[in-house]
C-alpha positions as CSV (number, residue, x, y, z in Angstrom):
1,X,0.0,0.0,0.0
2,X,2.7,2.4,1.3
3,X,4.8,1.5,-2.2
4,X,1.4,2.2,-4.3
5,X,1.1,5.6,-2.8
6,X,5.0,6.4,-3.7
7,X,4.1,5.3,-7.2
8,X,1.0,7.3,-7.4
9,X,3.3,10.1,-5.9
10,X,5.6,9.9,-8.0
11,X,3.0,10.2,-11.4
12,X,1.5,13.5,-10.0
13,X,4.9,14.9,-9.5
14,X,6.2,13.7,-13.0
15,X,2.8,15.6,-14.3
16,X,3.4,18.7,-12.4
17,X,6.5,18.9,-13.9
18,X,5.9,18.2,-17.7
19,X,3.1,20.8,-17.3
20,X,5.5,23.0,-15.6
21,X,8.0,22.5,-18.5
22,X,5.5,23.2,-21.1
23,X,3.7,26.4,-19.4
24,X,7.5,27.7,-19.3
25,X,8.6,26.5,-22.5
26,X,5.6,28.9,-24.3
27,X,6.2,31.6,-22.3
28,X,9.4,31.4,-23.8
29,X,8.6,30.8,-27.1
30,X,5.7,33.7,-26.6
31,X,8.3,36.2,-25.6
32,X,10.5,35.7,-28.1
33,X,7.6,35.8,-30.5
34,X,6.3,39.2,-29.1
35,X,10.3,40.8,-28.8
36,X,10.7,39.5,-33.0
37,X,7.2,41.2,-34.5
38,X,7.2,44.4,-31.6
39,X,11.1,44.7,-31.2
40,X,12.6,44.4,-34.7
41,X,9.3,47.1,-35.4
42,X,10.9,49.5,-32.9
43,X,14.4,49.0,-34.3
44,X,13.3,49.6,-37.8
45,X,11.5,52.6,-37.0
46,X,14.3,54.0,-34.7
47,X,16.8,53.2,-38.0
48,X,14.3,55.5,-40.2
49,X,14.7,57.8,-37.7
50,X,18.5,58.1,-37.8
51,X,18.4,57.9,-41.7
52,X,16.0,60.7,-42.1
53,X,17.7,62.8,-39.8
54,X,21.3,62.4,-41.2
55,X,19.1,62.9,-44.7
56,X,17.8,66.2,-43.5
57,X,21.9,67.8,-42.1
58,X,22.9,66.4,-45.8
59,X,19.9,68.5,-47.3
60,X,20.7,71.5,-45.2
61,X,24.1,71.2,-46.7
62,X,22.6,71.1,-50.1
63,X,20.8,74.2,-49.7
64,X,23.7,75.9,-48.4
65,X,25.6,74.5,-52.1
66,X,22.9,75.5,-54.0
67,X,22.5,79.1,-52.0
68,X,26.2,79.9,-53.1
69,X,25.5,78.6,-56.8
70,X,22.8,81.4,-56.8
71,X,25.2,84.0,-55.5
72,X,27.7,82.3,-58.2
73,X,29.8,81.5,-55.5
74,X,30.8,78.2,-57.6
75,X,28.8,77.2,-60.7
76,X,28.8,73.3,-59.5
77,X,28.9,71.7,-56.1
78,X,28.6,67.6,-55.6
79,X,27.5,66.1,-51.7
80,X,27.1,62.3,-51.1
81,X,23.8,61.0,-49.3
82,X,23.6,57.0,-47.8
83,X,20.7,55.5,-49.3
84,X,20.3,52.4,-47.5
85,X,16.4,51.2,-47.5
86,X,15.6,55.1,-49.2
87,X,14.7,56.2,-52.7
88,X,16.2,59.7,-53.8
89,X,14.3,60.9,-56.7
90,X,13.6,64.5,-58.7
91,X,10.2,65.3,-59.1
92,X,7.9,68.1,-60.9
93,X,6.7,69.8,-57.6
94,X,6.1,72.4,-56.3
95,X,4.1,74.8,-59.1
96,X,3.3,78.4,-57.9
97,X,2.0,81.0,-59.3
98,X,3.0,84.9,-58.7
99,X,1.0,87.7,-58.9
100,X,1.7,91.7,-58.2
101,X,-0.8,93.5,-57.2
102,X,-1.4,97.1,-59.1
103,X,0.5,95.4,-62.1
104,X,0.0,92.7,-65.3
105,X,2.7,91.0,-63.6
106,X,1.0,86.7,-63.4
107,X,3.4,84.2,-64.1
108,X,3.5,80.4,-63.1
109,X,6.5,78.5,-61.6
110,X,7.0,75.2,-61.9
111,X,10.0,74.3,-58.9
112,X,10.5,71.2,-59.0
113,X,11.6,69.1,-55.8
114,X,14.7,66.5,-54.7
115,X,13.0,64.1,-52.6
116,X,14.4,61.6,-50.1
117,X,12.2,58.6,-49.3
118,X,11.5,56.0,-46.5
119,X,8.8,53.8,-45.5
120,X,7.3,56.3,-43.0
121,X,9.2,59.7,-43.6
122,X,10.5,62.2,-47.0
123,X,13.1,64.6,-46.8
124,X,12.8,67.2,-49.9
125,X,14.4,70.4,-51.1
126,X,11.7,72.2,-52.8
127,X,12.4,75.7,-54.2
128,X,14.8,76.5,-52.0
129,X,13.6,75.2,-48.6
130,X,14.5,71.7,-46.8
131,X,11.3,70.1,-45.4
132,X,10.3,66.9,-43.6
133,X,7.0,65.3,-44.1
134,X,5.5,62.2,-41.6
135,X,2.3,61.2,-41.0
136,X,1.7,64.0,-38.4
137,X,2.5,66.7,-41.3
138,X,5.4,68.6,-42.7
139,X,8.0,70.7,-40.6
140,X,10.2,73.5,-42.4
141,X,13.7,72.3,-41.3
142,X,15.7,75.0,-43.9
143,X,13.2,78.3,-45.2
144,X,13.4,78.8,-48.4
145,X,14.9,82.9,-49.5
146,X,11.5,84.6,-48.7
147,X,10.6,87.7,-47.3
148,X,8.3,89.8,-46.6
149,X,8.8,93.5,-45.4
150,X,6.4,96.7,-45.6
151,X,9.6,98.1,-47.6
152,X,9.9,95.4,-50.1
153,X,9.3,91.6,-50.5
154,X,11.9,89.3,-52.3
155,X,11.0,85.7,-53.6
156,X,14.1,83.6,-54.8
157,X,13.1,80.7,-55.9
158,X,15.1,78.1,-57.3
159,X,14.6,75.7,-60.5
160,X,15.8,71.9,-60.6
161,X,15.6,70.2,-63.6
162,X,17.5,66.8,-64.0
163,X,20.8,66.0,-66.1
164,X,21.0,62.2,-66.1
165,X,18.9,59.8,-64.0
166,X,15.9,61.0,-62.1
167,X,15.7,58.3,-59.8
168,X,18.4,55.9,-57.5
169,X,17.7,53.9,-54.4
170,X,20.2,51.7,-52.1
171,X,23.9,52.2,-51.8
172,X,25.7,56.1,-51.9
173,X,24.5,58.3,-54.2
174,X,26.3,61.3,-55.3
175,X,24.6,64.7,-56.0
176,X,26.4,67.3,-58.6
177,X,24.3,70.6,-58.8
178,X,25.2,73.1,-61.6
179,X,24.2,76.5,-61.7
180,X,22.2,77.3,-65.8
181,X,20.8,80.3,-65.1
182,X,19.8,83.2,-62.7
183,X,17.0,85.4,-64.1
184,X,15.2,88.7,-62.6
185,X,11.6,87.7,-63.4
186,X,10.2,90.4,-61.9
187,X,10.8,93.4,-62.3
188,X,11.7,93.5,-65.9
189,X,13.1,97.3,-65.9
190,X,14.7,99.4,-63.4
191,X,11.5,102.0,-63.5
192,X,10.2,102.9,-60.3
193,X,7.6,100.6,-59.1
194,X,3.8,101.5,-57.4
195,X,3.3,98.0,-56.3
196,X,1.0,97.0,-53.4
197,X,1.4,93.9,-52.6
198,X,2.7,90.6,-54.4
199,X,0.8,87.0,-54.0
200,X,2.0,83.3,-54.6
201,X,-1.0,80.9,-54.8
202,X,0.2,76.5,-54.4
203,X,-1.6,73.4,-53.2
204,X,2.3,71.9,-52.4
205,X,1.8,71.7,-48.4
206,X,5.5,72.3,-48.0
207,X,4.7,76.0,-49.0
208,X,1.6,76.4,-47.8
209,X,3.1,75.1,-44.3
210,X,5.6,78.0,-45.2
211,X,3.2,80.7,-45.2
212,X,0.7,79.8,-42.4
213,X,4.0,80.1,-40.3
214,X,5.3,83.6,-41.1
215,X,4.0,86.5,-39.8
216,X,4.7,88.5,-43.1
217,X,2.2,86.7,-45.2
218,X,-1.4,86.9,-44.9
219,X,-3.9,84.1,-46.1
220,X,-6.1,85.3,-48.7
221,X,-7.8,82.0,-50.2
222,X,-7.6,78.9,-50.0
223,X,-4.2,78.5,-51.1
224,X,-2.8,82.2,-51.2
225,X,-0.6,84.1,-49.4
226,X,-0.1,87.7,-49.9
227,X,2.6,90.3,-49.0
228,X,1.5,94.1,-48.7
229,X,4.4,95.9,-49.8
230,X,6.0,98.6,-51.4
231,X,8.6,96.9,-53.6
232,X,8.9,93.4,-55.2
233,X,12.1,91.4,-56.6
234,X,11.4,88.2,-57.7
235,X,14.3,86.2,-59.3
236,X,14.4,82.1,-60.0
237,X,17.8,80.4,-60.4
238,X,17.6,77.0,-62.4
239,X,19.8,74.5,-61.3
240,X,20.2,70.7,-63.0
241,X,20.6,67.9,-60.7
242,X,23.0,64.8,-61.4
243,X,22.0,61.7,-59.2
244,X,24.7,59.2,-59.6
């Protein structure tokens, strides 16, 4: 009797611990599950993070090139960007159109934009300004050259059109800016000027983002800003863009 109850003891004990061993064995297993799907999550989003930033110092710089193209400072200037799990492409925004008020002065600008892309963040130069765009919005990291005074206003806004490939992803790229041309668009003589105020009107929400934040420009529609000044300069500098 005594050695049945040992054997009997025994069984529930062996039980206990198999069902101990499994019970552990899944937390385990459950764990590592949870750290693989939420952990890696975490480290790829901190990695975007530390891309996109080192993506917007390098377009900073790039502003700062193209700034002393416009002054003709150097008529080309080349910077390397890291690409790893980004996209850098050209593309055909921003457009904006300019308007001076007590004048026939209307004209259309098509930018264009260098865009550096991740899974959850872009980078872009757009016109002369460096912005960066998540899913909570855009944030001007860089302004672009406008300003707005009751003297004067001056808009210089820059052109990029591509020389060579549009688009590279992965790896180092290397960007080569050259200076075409810098134009006075506005105005086209040296005659006095009885301006009153000068407008730019864009859907691109890296502008528009612009405006709503200076104190200078006051919304008059939907998608227009306008300056009341005395004086208006507005110059564009093309630039061509060599992604390599």
């Amino acid at each position: 009797m005594t050695l049945g109850r040992r054997l009997a003891g025994g069984d529930d004990r062996a039980v206990s611990d198999t069902i101990s061993f499994v019970l552990v064995f899944g937390l385990v297993i459950t764990g590592v599950g949870l750290v693989s799907v939420f952990g890696m999550s975490a480290l790829t989003d901190a990695k975007d993070g530390v891309s996109a930033e080192a993506a917007e110092r390098g377009f900073v710089t790039l502003a700062t090139d193209i700034d002393d193209l416009e002054t003709a400072q150097s008529p080309v200037r080349t910077s390397e960007l890291s690409l790893t799990d980004a996209e850098m492409a050209v593309t055909g925004g921003p457009t904006v159109d300019v308007a001076v008020g007590n004048t026939s002065f209307a004209e259309t600008l098509q930018l264009g934009a260098l865009e550096y892309r991740t899974a959850a963040t872009t980078v872009s130069y757009a016109g002369g300004g460096v912005f960066r765009t998540q899913a909570g919005g855009t944030v001007v990291v860089s302004p672009p050259s406008v300003r707005c005074t009751p003297a004067y206003a001056t808009l210089s806004l820059v052109r990029l059109t591509v020389d060579g490939s549009n688009a590279v992803g992965g790896g180092t790229t290397a960007v080569a800016v050259t200076r075409s041309e810098t134009t006075l668009v506005f105005p086209e003589t040296r005659t006095a000027q009885h301006v009153t105020n000068v407008s730019v009107t864009t859907s691109d929400p890296r502008w528009r983002q612009y405006f709503a934040s200076q104190s200078g420009w006051a919304s008059t529609g939907p998608d227009t800003s306008t300056c009341t000044t005395d004086r208006v300069y507005v110059r564009t500098t093309t630039v061509s863009v060599d992604l390599e």
